[in-house]
C-alpha positions in Angstrom: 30.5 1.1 4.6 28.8 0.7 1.1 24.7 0.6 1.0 25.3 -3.2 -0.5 27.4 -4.3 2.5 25.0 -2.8 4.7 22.7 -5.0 3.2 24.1 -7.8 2.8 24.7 -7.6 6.7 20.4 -6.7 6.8 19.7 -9.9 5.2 22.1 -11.8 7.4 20.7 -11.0 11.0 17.3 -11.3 9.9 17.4 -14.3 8.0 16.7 -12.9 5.0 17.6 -15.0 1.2 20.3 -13.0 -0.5 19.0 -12.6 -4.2 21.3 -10.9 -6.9 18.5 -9.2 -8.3 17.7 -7.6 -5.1 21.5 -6.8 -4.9 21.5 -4.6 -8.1 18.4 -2.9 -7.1 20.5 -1.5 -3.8 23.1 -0.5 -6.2 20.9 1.6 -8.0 19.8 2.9 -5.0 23.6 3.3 -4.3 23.8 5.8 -6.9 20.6 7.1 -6.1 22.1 8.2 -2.8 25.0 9.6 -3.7 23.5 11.8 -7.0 20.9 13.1 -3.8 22.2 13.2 -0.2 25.5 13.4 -0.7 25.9 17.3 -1.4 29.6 17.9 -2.0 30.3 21.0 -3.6 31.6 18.6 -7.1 28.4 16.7 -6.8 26.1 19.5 -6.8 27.8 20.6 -9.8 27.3 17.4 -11.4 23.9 17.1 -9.8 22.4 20.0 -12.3 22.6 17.6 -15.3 20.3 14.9 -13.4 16.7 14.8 -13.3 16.4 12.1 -11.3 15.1 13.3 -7.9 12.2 10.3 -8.0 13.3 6.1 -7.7 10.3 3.9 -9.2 10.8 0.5 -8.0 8.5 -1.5 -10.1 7.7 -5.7 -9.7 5.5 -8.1 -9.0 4.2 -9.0 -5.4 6.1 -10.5 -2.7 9.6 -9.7 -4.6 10.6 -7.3 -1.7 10.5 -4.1 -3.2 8.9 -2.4 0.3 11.6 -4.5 1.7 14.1 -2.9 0.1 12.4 0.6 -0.1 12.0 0.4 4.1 15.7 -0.4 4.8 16.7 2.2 1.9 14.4 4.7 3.9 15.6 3.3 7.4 19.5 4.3 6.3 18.7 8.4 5.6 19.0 10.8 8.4 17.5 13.5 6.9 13.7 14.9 7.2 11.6 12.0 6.0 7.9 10.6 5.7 5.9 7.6 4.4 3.1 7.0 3.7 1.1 4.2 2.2 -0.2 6.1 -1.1 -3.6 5.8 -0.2 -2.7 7.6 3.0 -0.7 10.5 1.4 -4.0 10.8 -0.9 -6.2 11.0 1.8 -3.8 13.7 3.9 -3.9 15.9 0.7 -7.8 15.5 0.3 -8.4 16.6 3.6 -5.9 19.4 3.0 -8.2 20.9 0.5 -11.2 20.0 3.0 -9.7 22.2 5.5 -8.7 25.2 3.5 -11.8 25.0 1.1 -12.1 29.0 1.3 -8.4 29.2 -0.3 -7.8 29.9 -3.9 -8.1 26.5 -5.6 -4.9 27.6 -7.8 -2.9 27.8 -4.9 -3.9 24.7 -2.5 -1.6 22.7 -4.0 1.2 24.8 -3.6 0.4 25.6 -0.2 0.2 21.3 0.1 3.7 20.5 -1.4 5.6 23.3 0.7 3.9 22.4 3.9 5.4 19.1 3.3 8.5 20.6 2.0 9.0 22.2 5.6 8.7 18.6 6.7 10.6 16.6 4.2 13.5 15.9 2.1 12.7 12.0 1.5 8.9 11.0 0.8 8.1 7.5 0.3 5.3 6.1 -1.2 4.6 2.9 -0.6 1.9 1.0 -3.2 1.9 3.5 -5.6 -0.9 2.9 -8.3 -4.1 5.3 -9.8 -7.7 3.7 -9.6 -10.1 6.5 -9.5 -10.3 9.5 -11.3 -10.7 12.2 -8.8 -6.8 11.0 -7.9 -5.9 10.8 -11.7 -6.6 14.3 -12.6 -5.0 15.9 -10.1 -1.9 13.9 -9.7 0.0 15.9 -12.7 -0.4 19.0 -10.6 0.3 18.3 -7.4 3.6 16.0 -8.4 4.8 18.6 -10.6 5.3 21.0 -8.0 6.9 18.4 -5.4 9.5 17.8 -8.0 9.7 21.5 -9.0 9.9 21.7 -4.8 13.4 19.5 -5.1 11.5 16.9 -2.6 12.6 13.2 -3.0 10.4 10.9 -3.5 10.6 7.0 -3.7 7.9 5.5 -5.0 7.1 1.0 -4.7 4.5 -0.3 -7.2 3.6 -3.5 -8.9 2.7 -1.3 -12.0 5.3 0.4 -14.7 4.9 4.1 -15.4 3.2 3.6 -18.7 0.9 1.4 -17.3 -1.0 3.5 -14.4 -4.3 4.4 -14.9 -4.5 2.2 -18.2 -8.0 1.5 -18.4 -9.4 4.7 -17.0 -11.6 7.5 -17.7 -10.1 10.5 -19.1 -6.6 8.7 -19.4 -5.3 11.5 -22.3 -6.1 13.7 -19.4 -3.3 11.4 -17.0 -0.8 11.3 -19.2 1.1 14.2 -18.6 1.7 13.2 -15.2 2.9 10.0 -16.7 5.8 12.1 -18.4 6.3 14.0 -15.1 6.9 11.1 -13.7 9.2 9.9 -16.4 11.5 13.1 -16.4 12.1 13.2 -13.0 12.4 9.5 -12.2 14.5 6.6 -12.7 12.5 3.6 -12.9 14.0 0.3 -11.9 12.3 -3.1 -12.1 12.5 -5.4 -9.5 12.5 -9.5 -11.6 11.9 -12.1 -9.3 9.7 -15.8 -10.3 8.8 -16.3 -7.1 6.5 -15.0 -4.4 8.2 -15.0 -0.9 4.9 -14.3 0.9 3.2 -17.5 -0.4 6.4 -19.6 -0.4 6.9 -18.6 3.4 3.5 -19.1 4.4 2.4 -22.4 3.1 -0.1 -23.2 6.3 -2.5 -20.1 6.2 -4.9 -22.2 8.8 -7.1 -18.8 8.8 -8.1 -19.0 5.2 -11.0 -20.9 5.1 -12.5 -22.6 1.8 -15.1 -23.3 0.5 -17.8 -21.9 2.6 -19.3 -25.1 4.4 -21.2 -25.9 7.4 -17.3 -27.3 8.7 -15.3 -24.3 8.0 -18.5 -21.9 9.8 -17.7 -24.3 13.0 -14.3 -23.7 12.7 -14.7 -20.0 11.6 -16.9 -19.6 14.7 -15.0 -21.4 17.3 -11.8 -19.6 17.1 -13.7 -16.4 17.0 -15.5 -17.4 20.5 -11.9 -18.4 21.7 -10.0 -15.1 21.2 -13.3 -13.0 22.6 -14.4 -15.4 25.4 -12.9 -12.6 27.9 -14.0 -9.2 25.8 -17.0 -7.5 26.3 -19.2 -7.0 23.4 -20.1 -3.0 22.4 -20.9 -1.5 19.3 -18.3 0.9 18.0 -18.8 4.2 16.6 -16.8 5.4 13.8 -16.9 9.0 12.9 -15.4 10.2 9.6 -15.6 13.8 8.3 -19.4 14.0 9.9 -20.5 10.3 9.1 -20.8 7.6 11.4 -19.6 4.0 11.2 -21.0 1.1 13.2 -19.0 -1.9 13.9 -22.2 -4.5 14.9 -19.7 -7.2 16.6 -17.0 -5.6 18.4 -15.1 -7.4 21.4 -12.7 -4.4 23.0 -10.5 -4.8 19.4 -11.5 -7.7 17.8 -14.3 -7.0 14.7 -16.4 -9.5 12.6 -17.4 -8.5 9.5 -19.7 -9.6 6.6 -18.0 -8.9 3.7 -21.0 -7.6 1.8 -20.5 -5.0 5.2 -17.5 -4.3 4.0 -17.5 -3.8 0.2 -21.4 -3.7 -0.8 -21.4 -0.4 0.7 -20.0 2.8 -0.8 -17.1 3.0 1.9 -13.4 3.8 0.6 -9.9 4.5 2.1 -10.6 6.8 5.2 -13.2 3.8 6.3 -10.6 1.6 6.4 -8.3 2.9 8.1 -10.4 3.8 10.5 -11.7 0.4 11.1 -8.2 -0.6 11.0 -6.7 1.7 13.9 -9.6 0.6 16.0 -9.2 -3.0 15.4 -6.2 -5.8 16.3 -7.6 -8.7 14.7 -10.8 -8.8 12.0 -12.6 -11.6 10.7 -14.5 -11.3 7.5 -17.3 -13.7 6.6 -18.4 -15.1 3.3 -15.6 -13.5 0.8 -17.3 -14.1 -3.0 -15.4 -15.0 -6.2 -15.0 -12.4 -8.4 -15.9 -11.3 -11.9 -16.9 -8.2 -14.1 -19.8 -7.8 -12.4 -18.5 -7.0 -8.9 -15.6 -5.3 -10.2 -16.4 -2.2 -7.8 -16.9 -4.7 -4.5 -13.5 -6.1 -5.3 -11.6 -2.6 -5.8 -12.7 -1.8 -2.6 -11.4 -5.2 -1.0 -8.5 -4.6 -2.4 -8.3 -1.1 -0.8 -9.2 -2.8 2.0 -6.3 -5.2 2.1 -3.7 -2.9 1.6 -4.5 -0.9 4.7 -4.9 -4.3 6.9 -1.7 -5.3 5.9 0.0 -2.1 5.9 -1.6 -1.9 10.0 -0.4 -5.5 10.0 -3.4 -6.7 11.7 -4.3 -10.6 11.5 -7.0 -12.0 9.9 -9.5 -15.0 9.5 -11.8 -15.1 6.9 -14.4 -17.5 5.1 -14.0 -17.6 0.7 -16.1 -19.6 -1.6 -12.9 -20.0 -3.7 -9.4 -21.5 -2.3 -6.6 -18.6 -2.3 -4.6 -20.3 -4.8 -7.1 -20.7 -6.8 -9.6 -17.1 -6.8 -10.5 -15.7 -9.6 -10.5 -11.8 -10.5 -12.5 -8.8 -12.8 -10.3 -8.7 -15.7 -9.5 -5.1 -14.8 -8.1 -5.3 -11.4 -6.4 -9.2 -12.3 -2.7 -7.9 -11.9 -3.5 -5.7 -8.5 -5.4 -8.3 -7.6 -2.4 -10.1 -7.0 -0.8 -8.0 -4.8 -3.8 -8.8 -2.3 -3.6 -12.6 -2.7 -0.1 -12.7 -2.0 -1.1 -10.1 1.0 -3.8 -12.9 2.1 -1.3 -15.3 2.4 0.9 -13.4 4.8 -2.3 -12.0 6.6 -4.0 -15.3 7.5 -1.0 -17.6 8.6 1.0 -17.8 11.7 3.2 -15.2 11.1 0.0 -13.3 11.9 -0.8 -14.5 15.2 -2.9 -12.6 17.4 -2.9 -15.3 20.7 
C-alpha cells in the first residue's frame, strides 16, 4: 500500500481534515522513501546521482508538518531517533562535556558515528538557530552526519536561507546553510489556517488581563488540583547547579514568570523542570518588546519543551493571546509559541 493511502486511512481513524496540500507533502515524502530505504540493487545505482539524504519541511505553525513528519517517522522500520532540536543540541553539548580530554578535531566525529551506530533516520523536530555557540558549530557537525549517509528529517517554521538571519557572525553560518542545501530537499508546507487555534477556541486556562478576577480564578483552580498534594520544595540538579522549585505539590509547579525567564536559565532547565512536572502554572506573563527580547527567547525555549512534554498549563498575561505583541526579532518564532499556547491551555490539555 502507497504512503498516501496510508494516510489517507491516518487521517480517517483519527479524525483528522484531509488537505491536498498536506497530500503532496506525503508524496514528496513518497519519493523521499523510495530514493532512501528502498535499496534495490537498480535504485542504489540511481541513488549515486541524488544528494538528497535530508527532507526540510518548512511552514508556518499549526499546518501539521510534525504531524506529518511523526507518521512519516512512525512508518520506517529501520534504526531511528528524534529528538526535539533543542534536545539533540543539548545531547551533543554534553558529549563534548564528557569527553573534554579528547582532541577537539575529533569530538565531532566521534558524535556523528556514535549516532551512526544508532541510526539510519534522525528527526529533528523544530529545527531553527538562535544562539551562536549552536551556529558555529552546526556546519561541522552536519557535515559529517551527511558525509556519515545518516538521514535526517528536519520540521521548521523557517526556510534554509533564513536561519540565523539576524545573528552574530552570520558569514560564519552560511556554509552550513549550503550544507544544508546540497544535501536536502526542502518542501514547504502552505496552509492559511492555524489548526491549533481553530481547534481550541475555549482556552479557559489563559487568563487576561492580569486583574484581581482572573488572580481569584488563577488561584482557585490551582488550590483545586493540589488540595490532596503535599507541598515540598524540589531540587533540581544540572551539570553541578541546583534548581529550586519554591511551590511544588508532588508534580504540580507554580511559577513566576520573571522565575522563569528573568534568570539566566536555558534548554537543560527546562527540561528538567518539565520531566519533574505534570501540570505548571505560570504567573504574570508580560507583553513583549525590544527590550525583553532575551526574557522572551527564553519563554519561547520554554514553550517548546512544555509542549513537546505535552504538559498542561494555566497562566496569567497582561495581553489576550490573540492579541500579544512580540520583539521584532523573535515575531515569526514567536508564533509558533502562540499557536502552542492555544493548544497548551485548553481542554485538550486537561490535567483532572
Amino acid at each position: 500500500m502507497s504512503l498516501i493511502k496510508k494516510f489517507l486511512i491516518y487521517c480517517e481513524n483519527n479524525n483528522f481534515e484531509i488537505n491536498k496540500e498536506q497530500i503532496k507533502v506525503i508524496d514528496k515524502l513518497e519519493n523521499f522513501h523510495k530514493e532512501n530505504f528502498e535499496n534495490s540493487f537498480i535504485k542504489k545505482i540511481f541513488k549515486k546521482n541524488s544528494n538528497n539524504i535530508g527532507f526540510y519541511l518548512v511552514g508556518d505553525v499549526g499546518v501539521g508538518k510534525t504531524m506529518i513528519l511523526d507518521y512519516f517517522f512512525d512508518q520506517i522500520k529501520d534504526k531511528k531517533q528524534r529528538f526535539h532540536f533543542n534536545e539533540f543540541m543539548i545531547k551533543f553539548h554534553d558529549f563534548v562535556f564528557q569527553n573534554k580530554d579528547t582532541n577537539k578535531d575529533s569530538i565531532i566525529d566521534n558524535f556523528v558515528k556514535d549516532i551512526r551506530k544508532r541510526t539510519k533516520l534522525l528527526y529533528l523536530d523544530e529545527f531553527q538557530v538562535t544562539n551562536i555557540a549552536d551556529a558555529m558549530i552546526l556546519g561541522k557537525l552536519f557535515k559529517k552526519i551527511f558525509e556519515e549517509k545518516i538521514i535526517v528529517i528536519f520540521s521548521s517554521n523557517i526556510k534554509i536561507d533564513d536561519l540565523y538571519k539576524e545573528g552574530l557572525q552570520r558569514d560564519q553560518f552560511i556554509p552550513f546553510l549550503e550544507i544544508l542545501k546540497k544535501y536536502c530537499l526542502q518542501q514547504e508546507l502552505i496552509i492559511n489556517e492555524d489548526y491549533r487555534s481553530i481547534k481550541n477556541p475555549n482556552f479557559e486556562r489563559f487568563l487576561a488581563p492580569i486583574n484581581q478576577s482572573n488572580n481569584f480564578v488563577f488561584n482557585k483552580y490551582f488550590r483545586k488540583i493540589t488540595k490532596k498534594k503535599i507541598k515540598n520544595k524540589k531540587k533540581l540538579e544540572i551539570k553541578g547547579r541546583n534548581l529550586i522549585i519554591e511551590n511544588f505539590y508532588e508534580g504540580i509547579a507554580k511559577f513566576k514568570f520573571e522565575d522563569l525567564c528573568n534568570r539566566n536559565l536555558g534548554s537543560e532547565d527546562y527540561i528538567k523542570i518539565a520531566d519533574n512536572c505534570d501540570f505548571i502554572f505560570i504567573e504574570n506573563l508580560p507583553e513583549f518588546n525590544e527590550y525583553n527580547s532575551n526574557q522572551q527567547q527564553r519563554f519561547i525555549t520554554l514553550i517548546d519543551i512544555i509542549y513537546e512534554k505535552k504538559i498542561p498549563l494555566m497562566i496569567t498575561s497582561q495581553a489576550d493571546l490573540s492579541l500579544m505583541k512580540s520583539s521584532k526579532i523573535l515575531q515569526d518564532t514567536f508564533k509558533r509559541s502562540i499557536s502552542r499556547l492555544y493548544e497548551l491551555t485548553s481542554m485538550k490539555y486537561n490535567y483532572l
